[in-house]
MIMIKE-881381 format. One record per residue (C-alpha): x, y, z. Coordinates in Angstrom, 3 decimals, padded with zeros to 6 digits, always signed. Each point is the difference from the previous one (the first is absolute). Layout:
px:py:pz
X:Y:Z;
...
! end
This chain:
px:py:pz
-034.336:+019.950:+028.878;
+001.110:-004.059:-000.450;
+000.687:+001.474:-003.664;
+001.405:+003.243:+000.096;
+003.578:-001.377:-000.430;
-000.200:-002.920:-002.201;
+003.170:+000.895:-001.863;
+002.885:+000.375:+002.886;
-001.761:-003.377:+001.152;
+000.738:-001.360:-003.119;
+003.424:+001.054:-000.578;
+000.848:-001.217:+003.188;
-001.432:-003.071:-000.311;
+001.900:+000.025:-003.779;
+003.428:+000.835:+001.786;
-000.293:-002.680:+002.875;
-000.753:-002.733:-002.354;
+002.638:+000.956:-002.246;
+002.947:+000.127:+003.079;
-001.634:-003.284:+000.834;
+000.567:-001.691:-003.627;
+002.105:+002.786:-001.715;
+000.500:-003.145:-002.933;
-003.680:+001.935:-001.332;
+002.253:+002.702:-001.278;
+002.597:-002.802:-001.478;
-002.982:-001.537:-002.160;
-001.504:+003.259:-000.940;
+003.526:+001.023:-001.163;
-000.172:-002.749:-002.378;
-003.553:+000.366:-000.996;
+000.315:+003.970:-001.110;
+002.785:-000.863:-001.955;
-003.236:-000.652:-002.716;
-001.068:+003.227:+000.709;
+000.548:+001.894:-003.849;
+002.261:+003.386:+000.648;
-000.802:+001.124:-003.552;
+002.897:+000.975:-002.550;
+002.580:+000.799:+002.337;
+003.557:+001.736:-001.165;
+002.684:-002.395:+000.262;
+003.193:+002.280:+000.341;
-001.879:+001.702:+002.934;
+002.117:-000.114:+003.657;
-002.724:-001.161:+001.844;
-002.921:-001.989:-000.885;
-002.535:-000.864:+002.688;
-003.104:-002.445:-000.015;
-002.740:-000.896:+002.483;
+002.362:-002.893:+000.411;
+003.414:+001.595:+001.088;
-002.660:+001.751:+002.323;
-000.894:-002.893:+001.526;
+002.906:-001.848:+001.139;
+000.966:+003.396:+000.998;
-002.664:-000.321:+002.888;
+001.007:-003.560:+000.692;
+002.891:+001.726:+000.908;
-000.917:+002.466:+002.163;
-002.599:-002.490:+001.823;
+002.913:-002.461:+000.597;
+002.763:+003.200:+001.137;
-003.154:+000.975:+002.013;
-000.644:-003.904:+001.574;
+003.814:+000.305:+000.786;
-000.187:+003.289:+001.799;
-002.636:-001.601:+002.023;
+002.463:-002.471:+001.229;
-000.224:-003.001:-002.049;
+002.739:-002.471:-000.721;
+000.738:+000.248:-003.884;
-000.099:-003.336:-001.660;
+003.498:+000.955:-002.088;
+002.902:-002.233:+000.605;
+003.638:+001.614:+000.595;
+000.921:-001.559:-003.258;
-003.011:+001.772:-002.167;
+001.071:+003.483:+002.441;
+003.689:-000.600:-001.465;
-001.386:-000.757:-003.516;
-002.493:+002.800:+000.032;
+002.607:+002.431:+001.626;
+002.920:-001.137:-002.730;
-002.631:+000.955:-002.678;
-000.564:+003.484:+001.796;
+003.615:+000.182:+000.852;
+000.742:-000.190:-004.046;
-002.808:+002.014:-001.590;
+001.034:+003.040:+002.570;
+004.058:-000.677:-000.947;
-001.382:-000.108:-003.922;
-002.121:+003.164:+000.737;
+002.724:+002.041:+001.589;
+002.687:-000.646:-002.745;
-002.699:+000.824:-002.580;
+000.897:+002.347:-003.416;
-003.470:+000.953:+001.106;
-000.900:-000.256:+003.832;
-003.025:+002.035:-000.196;
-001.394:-001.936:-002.647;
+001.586:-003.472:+001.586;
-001.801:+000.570:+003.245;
-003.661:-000.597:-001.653;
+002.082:-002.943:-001.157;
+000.693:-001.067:+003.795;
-003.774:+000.848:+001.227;
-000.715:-002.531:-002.775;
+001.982:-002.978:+000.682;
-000.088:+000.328:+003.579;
-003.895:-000.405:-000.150;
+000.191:-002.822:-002.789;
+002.633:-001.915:+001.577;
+000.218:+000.732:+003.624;
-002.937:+001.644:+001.890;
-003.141:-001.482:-002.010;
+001.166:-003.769:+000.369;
+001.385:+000.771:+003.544;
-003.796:+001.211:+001.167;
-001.436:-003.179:-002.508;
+002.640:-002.609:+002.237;
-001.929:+001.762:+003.378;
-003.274:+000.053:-001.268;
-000.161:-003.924:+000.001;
-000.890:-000.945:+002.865;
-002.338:-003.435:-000.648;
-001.411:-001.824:-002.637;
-002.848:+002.306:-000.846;
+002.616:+002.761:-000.752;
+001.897:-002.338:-002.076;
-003.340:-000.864:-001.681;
-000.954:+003.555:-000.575;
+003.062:+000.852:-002.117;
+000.486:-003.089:-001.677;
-003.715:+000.139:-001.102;
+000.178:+003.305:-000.740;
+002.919:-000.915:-002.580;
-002.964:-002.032:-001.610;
-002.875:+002.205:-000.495;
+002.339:+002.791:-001.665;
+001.202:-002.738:-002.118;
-003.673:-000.648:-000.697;
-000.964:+003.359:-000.389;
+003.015:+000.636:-002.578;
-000.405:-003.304:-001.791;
-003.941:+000.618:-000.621;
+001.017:+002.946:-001.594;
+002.817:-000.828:-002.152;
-002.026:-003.261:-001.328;
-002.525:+002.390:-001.021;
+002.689:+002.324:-001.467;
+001.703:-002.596:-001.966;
-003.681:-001.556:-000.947;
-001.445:+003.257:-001.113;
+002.897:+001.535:-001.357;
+000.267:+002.948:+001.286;
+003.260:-000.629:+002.210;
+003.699:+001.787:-000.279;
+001.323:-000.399:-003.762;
+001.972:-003.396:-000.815;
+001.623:-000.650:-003.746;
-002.775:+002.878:-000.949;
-003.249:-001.642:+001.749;
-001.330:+001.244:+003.147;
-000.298:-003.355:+001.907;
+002.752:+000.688:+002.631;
-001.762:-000.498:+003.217;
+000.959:+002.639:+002.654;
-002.463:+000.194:+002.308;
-000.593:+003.192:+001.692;
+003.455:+001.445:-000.436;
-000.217:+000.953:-003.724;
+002.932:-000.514:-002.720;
+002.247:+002.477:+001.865;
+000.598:-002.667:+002.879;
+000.070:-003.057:-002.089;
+001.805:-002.606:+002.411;
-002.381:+000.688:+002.704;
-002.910:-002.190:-000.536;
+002.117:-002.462:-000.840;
+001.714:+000.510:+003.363;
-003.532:+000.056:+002.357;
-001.406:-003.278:-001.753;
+003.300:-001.804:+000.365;
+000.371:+000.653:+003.175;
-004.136:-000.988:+000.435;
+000.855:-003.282:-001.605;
+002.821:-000.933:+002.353;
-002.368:+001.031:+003.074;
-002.504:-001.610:-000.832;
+002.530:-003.748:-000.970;
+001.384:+000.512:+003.168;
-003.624:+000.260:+001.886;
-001.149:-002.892:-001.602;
+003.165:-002.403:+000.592;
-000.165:+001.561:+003.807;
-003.583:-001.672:+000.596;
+001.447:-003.797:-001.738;
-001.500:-002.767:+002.900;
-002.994:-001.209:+001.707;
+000.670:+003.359:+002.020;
-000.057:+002.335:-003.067;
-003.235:+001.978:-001.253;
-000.934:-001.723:-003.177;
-002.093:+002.892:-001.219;
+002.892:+002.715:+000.491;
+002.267:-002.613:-001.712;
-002.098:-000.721:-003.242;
-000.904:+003.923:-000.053;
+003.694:+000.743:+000.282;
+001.042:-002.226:-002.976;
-002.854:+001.053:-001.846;
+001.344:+003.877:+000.583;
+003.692:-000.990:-001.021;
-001.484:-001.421:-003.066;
-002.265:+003.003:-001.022;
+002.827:+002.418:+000.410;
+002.381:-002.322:-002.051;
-001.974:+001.416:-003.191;
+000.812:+004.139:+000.519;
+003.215:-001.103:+001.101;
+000.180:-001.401:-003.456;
-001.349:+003.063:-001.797;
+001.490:+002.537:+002.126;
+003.177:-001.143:-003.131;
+002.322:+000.375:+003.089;
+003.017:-001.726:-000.857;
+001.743:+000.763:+003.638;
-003.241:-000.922:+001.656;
-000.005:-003.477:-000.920;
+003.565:-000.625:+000.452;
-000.453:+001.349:+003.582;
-002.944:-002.150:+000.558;
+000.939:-003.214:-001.272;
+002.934:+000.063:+001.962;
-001.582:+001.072:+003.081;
-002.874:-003.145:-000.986;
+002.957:-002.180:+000.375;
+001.630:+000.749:+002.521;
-003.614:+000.159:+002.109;
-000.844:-003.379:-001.437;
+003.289:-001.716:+001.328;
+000.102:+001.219:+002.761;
-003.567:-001.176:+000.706;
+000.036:-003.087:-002.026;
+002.439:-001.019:-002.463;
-002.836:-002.989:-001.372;
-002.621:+002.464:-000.019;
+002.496:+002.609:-001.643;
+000.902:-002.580:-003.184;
-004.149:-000.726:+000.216;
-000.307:+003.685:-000.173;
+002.128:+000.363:-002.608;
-001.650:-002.523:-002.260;
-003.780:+001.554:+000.348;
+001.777:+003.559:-000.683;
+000.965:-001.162:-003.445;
-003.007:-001.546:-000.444;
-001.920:+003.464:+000.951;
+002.459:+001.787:-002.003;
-000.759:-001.619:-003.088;
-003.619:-000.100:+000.165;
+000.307:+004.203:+000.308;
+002.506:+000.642:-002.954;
-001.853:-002.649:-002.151;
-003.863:-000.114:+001.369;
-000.055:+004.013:+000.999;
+002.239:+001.400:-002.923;
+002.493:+001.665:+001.972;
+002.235:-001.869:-002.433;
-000.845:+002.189:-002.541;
-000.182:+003.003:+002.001;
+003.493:+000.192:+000.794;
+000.654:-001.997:+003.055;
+002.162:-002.785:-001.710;
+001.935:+002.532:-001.582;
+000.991:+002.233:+002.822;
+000.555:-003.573:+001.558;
+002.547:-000.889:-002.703;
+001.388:+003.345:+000.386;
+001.703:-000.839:+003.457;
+001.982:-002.396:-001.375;
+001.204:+002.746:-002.586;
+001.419:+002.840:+002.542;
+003.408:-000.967:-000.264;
+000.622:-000.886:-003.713;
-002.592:+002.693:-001.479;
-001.575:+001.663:+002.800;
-002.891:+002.502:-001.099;
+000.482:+003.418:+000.688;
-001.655:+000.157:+003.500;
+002.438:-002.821:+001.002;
+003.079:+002.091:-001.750;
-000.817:+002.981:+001.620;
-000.193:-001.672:+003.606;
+003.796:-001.451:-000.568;
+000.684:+003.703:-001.449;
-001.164:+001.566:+003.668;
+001.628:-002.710:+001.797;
+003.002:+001.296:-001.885;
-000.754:+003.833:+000.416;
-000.224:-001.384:+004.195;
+003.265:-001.945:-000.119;
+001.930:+003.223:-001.335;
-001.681:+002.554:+002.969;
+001.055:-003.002:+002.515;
+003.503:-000.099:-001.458;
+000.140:+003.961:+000.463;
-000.945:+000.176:+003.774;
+000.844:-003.548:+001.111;
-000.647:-000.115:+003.626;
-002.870:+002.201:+000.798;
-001.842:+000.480:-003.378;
-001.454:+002.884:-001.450;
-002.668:+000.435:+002.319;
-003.612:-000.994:-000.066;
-001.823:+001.278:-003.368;
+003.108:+000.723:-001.701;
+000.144:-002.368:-002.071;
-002.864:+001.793:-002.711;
+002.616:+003.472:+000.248;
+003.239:-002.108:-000.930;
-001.985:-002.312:-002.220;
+000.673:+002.217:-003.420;
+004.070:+000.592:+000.885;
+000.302:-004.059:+000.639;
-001.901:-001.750:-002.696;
+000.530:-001.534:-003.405;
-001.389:+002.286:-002.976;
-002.331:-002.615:-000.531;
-002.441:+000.205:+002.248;
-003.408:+000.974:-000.807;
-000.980:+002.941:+001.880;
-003.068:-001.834:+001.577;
-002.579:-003.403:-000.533;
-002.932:+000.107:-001.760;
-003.399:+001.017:+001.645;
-003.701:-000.227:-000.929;
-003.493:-000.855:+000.837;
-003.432:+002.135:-000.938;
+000.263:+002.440:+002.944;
+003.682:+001.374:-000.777;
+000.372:-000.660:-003.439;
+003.682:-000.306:-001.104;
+002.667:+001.052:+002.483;
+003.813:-000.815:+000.302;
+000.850:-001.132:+003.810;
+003.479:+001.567:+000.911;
+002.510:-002.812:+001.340;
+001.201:+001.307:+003.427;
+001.133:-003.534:+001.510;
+002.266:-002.180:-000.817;
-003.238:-003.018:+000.271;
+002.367:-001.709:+002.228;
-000.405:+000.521:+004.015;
+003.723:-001.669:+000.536;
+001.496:+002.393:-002.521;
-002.124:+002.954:+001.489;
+001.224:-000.118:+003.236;
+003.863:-000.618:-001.371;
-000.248:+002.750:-001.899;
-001.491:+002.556:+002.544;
+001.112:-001.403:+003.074;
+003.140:-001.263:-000.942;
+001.792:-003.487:+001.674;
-001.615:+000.781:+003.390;
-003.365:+000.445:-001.237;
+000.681:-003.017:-001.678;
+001.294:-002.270:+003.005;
-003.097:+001.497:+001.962;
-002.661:-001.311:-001.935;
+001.741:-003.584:-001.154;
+000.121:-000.252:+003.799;
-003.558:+000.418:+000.199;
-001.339:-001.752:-002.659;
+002.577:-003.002:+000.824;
-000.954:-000.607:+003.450;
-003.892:+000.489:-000.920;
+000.068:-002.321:-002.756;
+001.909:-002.666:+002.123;
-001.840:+000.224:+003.036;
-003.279:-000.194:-002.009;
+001.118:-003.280:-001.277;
+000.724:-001.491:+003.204;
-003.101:+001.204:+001.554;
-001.904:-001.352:-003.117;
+001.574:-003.197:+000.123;
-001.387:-001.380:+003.272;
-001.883:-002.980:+000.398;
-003.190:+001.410:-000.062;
+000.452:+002.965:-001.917;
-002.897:+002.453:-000.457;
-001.302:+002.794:-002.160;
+001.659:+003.354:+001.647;
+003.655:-001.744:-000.143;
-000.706:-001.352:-003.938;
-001.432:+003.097:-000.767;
+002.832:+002.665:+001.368;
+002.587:-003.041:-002.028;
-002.337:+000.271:-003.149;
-000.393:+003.801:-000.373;
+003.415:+001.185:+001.272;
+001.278:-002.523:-002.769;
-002.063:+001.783:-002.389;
+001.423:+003.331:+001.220;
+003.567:-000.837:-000.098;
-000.656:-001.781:-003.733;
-001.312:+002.969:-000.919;
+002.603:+002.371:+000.757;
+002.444:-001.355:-002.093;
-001.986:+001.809:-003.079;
-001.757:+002.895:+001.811;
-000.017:+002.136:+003.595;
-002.144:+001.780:+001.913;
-002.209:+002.986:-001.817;
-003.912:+000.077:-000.553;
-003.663:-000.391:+002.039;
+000.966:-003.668:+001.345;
+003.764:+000.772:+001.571;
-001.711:+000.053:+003.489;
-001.473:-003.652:-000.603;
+004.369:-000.874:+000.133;
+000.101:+001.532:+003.728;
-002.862:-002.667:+000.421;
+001.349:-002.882:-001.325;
+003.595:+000.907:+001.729;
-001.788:+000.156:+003.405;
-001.443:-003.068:-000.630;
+003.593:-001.617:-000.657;
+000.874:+001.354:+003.117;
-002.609:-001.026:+002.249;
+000.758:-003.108:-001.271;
+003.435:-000.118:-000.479;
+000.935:+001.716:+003.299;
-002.509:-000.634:+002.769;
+000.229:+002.719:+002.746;
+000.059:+000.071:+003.827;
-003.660:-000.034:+000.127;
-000.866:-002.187:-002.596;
+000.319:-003.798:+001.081;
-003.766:-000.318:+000.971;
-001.494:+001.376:-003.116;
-001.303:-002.983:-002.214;
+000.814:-000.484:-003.542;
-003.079:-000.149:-002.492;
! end
């Protein structure tokens, strides 16, 4: 009879070790984000994944620990921040040319930028949590980068200048930034792990293995052809090196250039392409290619729908509806997609590949204030916290990766499979950035 109920013993034993470390759900967020979703129809309204899933049950265990009586480890500052970002996305949604449409918009952003990294910021309790998600960063990174190297090696990536060497990983040639996105972010994890365990305290082995991660992934950053990618993540590099070590930063830097010219001379990513589309960022302002004019074409198109509902935008998604009434004749009706499972196909441009010009543009000056406001105070506090005496891997790693994220949305937004890995990275920053009530006794990694 011991074994007649094996399964409600199991999910009960599943659900009290998940209110007990909830952070399982944070790191499993991340890691489905590799999960493939198959050819997937961009214009849809709503576009789920096993990840979105996920963190959506990180946030019903953490509403659920919180019912239970729990003190939440938010700050009042993060409530204000996280309320002002509410606060504007409802305003936006109300005053919409479309509220029904608009308010899938809301669900959207409220999850991305307020709820997911809320539940992240109380799911971090100790250092294992902070381990979990961090290392979890890693292994998708690994998983990604294993497959893009093989992608670019065996040519049978995403089309680039007419080859198929574009390494993707699992998402396929319709989300072409998001590899990219999961191996950069890998690569800062794993740099900030290994300068966390520097001293006769630090684990040598999870040091050297850390390094020798961040230098794997460096190569299908390299193919991934990602020209916003490695701006992001040599910024973010730099800033994490400072503030860990300006000598071993300029050290860093040195090797870097040595390991970058052993790969574009000894590997032949030379002649595949790499120093070009290196060249080419040089280029975007005197004779930017057509990707690059048709980015300063929909920052345009977003600058006109701003300047026609000023203070409250047009509402969330509206931008794609006003796009075609706002924007220059010239530009192209969509990028360029390819690989051997889809074939050809044209990828409509329904953002303006700019998250600052996104939110002016649909959420007006108080969407706009809102979300400066948070990104400010995170960035700021991130850098104090990182710039301790001591300071270890969870504070250079929330610095490192919500640089990245704030690099990056000067050219793009939110949109595809790894969104949901931002409402990571911006709990992160604010676990770091703004400690809660609860929060003074939880060690640092």
């Amino acid at each position: 009879m011991a074994l007649a109920f094996p399964l409600p013993l199991a999910l009960h034993s599943v659900r009290t070790g998940l209110l007990k470390r909830p952070s399982l759900l944070a790191a499993a967020t991340v890691l489905l984000v590799c999960v493939p979703t198959g050819e997937k129809n961009v214009a849809a309204a709503v576009h789920i994944t096993a990840a979105d899933l996920a963190s959506l049950a990180l946030v019903a265990v953490i509403a659920l620990d919180l019912l239970r009586g729990r003190t939440p480890a938010l700050s009042r500052t993060a409530c204000v921040l996280f309320g002002g970002v509410v606060l504007a996305a409802a305003t936006a949604t109300v005053g919409s040319i479309d509220p029904s449409t608009s308010l899938t918009g809301f669900v959207r952003l409220v999850q991305v930028f307020v709820l997911v990294p809320a539940a992240v910021v109380c799911s971090l309790r100790d250092r294992t949590d902070q381990r979990l998600i961090l290392g979890s960063f890693v292994v998708a990174a690994l998983i990604q980068g294993v497959v893009g190297a093989n992608q670019y090696l065996t040519r049978t990536g995403a089309s680039y200048t007419g080859q198929p060497i574009r390494a993707v990983g699992t998402f396929g040639a319709l989300d072409i930034m998001a590899m990219s996105t999961v191996v950069s972010f890998g690569l800062l994890a794993a740099l900030a792990l290994a300068l966390g365990e520097r001293g006769p305290e630090g684990n040598r082995r999870l040091r050297l293995s850390m390094y020798a991660a961040a230098a794997f992934l460096s190569f299908p950053l390299a193919v991934s052809f990602s020209r916003g990618s490695w701006i992001a993540c040599g910024v973010a590099v730099t800033v994490l090196g400072l503030r860990a070590d300006a000598r071993l930063a300029v050290r860093s830097a040195v090797l870097a250039i040595a390991a970058a010219i052993v790969l574009l001379g000894g590997f032949g990513l030379g002649a595949s392409g790499v120093t070009a589309r290196l060249s080419s960022i040089g280029s975007v302002e005197a004779a930017p290619d057509q990707s690059v004019s048709d980015r300063y074409d929909l920052w345009a198109t977003a600058q006109r729908i701003w300047q026609d509902h000023p203070v409250t935008g047009a509402g969330p998604k509206a931008f794609q509806q006003l796009r075609d009434s706002h924007a220059p004749l010239r530009l192209s009706s969509g990028s360029d997609a390819a690989d051997s499972t889809i074939g050809f196909e044209r990828e409509p441009l329904l953002s303006p590949h700019n998250m600052y010009f996104l939110v002016l543009s649909e959420q007006g000056l108080i969407g706009a204030v809102a979300y400066l406001a948070l990104f400010l105070t995170l960035l700021i506090g991130c850098l104090r916290s990182s710039g301790l005496d001591s300071p270890r891997a969870s504070s250079l790693a929330a610095l490192a990766l919500l640089t990245w994220v704030l690099v990056d949305f000067l050219y793009g937004d939110i949109g595809g499979t790894t969104t949901v890995l931002t409402s990571v990275v911006l709990g992160l920053a604010a676990r770091s950035a703004l400690p809660g009530p609860n929060s003074q006794g939880v060690r640092q990694v």
